[in-house]
N, C-alpha and C positions, 0 to 999 in steps of 0.2 A: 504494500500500500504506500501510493506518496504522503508520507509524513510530516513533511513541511515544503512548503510551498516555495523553498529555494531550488526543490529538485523537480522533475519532469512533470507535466499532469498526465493526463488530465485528473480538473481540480475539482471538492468538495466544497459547495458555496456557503459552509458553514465557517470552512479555512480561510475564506479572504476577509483581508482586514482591508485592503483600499478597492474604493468603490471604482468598478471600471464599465465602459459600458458594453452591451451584450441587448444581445437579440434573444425574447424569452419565450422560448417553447414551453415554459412549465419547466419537468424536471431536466430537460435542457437548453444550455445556455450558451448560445453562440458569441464569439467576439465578431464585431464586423468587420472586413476586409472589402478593399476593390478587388474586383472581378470575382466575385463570389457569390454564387445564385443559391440561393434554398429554397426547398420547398417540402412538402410534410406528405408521406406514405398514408392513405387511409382505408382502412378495412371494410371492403364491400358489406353490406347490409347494415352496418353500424353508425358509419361516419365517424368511427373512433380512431384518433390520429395512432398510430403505430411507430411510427418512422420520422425522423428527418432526415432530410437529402442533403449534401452540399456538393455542388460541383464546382472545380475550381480546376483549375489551367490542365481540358480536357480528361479531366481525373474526377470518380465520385467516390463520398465517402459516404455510406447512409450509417446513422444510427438510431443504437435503440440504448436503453437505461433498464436495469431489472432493478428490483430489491434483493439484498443480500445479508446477511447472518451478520449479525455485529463480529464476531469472532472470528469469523475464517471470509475466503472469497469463491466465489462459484465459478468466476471462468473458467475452469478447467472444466467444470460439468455441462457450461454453457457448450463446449468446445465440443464435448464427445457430441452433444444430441444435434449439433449442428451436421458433424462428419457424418452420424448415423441416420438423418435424415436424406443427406446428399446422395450417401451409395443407396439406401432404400430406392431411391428415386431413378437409381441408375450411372449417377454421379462416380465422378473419384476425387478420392482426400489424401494429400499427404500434412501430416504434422510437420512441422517447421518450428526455429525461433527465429526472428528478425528482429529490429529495431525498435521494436513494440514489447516484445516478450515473444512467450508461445502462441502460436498462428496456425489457420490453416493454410493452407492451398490449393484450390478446388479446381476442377472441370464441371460445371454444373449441366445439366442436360438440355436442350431445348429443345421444343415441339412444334410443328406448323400447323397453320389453320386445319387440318385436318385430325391433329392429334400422333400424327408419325414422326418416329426422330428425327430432327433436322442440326445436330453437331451439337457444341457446347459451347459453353461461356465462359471466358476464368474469371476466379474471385477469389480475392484473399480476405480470411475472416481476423480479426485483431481483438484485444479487448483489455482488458483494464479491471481489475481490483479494488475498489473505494471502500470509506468505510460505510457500511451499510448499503452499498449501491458498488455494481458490477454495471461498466460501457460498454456496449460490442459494436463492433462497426465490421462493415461490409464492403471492401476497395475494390473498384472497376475504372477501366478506362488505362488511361497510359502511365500511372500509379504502377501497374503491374509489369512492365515492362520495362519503363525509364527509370532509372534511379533516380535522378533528379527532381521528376515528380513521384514516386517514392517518398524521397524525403520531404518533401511540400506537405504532401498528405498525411504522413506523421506528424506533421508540425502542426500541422491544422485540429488532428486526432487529440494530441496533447494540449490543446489551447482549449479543448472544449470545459464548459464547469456544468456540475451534476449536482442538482438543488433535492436531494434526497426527502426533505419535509418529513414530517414526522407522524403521517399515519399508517399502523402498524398493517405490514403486506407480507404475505407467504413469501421466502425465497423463491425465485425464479422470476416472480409476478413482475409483468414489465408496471414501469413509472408510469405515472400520468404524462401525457405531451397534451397540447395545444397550440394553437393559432397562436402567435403572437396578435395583440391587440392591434387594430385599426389595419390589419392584412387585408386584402381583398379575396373572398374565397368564389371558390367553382359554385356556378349556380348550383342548387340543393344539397347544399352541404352548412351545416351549422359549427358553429363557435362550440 
């Protein structure tokens, strides 16, 4: 876990002592940047935000925030049911460490309008230990290829802050997200 705020985040919005500003999904907290588009994953029949997206110089980073055990951290658990959903699906997973920690590194599978295999997609899964709050993010684009943006996207990954709040959630249970206020959203879609 980052323990003090001199070393990498990403960071727990209970740890910052100066006020900086951010863009507020709820339990996550973006710094703003030029050239940085976001926008928010949302789960058919619900209209409940899942995700946030960031894409930044050709590279996306989407994330998500669980709750997690005051005591320990779940991404390694996050990690298995991640891999074992991929090859369920037909996928392949190799484990890795990079610059982030332990990672996956995927083939994920893709389908066409008909339902027939039509190749795959890479994506590297990353994630993060907080306390009480576990990050996971999902990197696509040329992140996965260039090192350069690589390391952009990590850099971006650890800039993120994670506002845990204090209503008690089963480990796993993802965070509350939302709309930043005064967004413009997709016709029939609520706040």
């Amino acid at each position: 876990m980052n323990e003090s705020l001199g070393g990498l985040g990403p960071f727990d919005s209970e740890q910052l002592q100066d006020v900086r500003p951010y863009i507020d999904f709820g339990s996550i907290r973006i710094e703003p940047q030029s050239d940085l588009q976001l926008s928010v994953e949302v789960e058919d029949g619900t209209s409940r935000v899942v995700a946030v997206t960031l894409d930044y110089a050709n590279s996306k980073l989407q994330l998500m925030a669980f709750a997690a055990p005051r005591t320990e951290g779940i991404w390694s658990d996050i990690r298995a049911a991640v891999a074992a959903n991929i090859v369920a699906q037909g996928g392949e997973v190799e484990e890795g460490y990079g610059a982030i920690g332990a990672e996956l590194n995927a083939k994920l599978p893709l389908v066409d309008d008909q339902g027939r295999a039509a190749g795959y997609r890479q994506a590297r899964f990353i994630g993060f230990d907080g306390p009480r709050w576990c990050l996971r993010a999902t990197v696509g684009g040329a992140a996965l290829t260039d090192p350069k943006a690589a390391a952009d996207i990590n850099d971006l990954f650890r800039s993120v802050i994670v506002h845990r709040g204090d209503t008690p959630l089963p480990p796993g249970e993802a965070l509350p997200l939302s709309v930043p206020t005064g967004s413009v959203l997709p016709p029939g879609m609520k706040a």
